[in-house]
N, C-alpha and C positions, 0 to 999 in steps of 0.2 A: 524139931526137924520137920523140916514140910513133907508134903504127900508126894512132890513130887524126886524130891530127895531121896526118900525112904522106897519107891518105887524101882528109880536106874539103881540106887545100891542091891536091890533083889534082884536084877534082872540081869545086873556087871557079875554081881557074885555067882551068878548061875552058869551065863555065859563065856564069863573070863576061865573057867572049869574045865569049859569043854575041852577034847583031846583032838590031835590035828589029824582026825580019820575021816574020810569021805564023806560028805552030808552034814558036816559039821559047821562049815562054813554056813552051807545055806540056811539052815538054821539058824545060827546068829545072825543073819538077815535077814530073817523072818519075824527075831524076836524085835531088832530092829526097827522096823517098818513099824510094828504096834509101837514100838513107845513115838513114835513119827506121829502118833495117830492127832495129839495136837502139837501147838508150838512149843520149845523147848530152850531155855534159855542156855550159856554157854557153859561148862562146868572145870574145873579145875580137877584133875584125874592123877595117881600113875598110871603111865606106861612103858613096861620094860626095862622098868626103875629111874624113868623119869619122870619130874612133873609137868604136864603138858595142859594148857589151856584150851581145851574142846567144843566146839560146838557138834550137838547132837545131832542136828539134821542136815549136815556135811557127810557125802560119801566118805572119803578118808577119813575122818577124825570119828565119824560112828565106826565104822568099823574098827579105830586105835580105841575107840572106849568100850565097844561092846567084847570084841575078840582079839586083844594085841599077839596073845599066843597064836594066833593061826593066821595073821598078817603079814604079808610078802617073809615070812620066816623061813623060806628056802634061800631069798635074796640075803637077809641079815647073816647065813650062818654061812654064806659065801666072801660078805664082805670080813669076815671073823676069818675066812681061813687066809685071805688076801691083804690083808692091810696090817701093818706095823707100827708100833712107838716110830713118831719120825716122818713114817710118809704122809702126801698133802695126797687131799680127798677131793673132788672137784663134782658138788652135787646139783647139773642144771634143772634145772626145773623143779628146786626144791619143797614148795609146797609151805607146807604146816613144819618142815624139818624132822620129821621122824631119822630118815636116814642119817642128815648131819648131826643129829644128834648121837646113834648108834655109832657112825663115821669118829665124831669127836673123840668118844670112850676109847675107839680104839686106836688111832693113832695118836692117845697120850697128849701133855701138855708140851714135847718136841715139838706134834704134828700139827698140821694146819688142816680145816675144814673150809672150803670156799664155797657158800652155800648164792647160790642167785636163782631170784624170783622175781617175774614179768611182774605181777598183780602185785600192787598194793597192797591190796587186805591182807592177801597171806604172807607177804616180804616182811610188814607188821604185828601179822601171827607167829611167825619165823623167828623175828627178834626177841617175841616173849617169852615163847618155851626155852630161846637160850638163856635169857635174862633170870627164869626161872629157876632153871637151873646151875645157875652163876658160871655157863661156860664161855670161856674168851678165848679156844684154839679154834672160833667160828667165826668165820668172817661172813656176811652174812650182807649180799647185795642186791639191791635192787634195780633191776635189769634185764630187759630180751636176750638172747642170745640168739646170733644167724648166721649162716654162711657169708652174707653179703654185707657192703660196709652201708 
């Protein structure tokens, strides 16, 4: 195992611990920032029981690998009391997919996920964390979204 391996596993297992009580956040961005202190290559994680493809020196994806418990988890336990086996998910500005991914679990192999991403890079990070986790209720496009045609 490399050094630098054996490093984010002490630093995940520490942080991934913490409890979602005030200051706790900032903390895991603090521990953050030190592992930032050189370059870091992309790493292959769970998150929230999925597997997700990370780069560490990305805002979103460090904080999906330093602290998924205390990550928009007011948003995820909203979408949990709001979505159904069946209903279609519609997540603009997708990202990395975290959401469509949570999206997916819960509107079942019924429901549809329609996940769209401007950027390239992460429209192609997007496909991999679903590829990952062999989900196909995610449709997963690449595209702006605007008011105007």
């Amino acid at each position: 195992m490399s050094k630098n391996g054996t490093e984010l596993r002490f630093l995940t297992c520490l942080t991934r611990r913490f409890p979602r009580i005030r200051g706790f956040g900032k903390l895991s961005h603090l521990i953050q920032r030190y592992y930032h202190r050189k370059a870091r290559d992309r790493v292959q994680v769970d998150v929230l029981g999925f597997q997700m493809n990370l780069d560490p020196m990305e805002s979103v994806d460090g904080s999906l690998l330093f602290a998924p418990q205390i990550h928009d988890y007011r948003e995820f336990r909203i979408l949990a009391q709001l979505l159904r086996p069946g209903d279609t998910f519609l997540d603009a500005g997708a990202n990395i997919g975290i959401y469509s991914l949570v999206a997916s679990r819960l509107v079942g192999e019924s429901g549809l996920v329609i996940a769209v991403e401007a950027s390239s890079f992460n429209a192609a990070c997007l496909r991999k964390n679903c590829e990952l986790n062999q989900i196909a209720n995610v449709n997963c496009i690449h595209s702006g979204l605007s008011q105007k045609h």
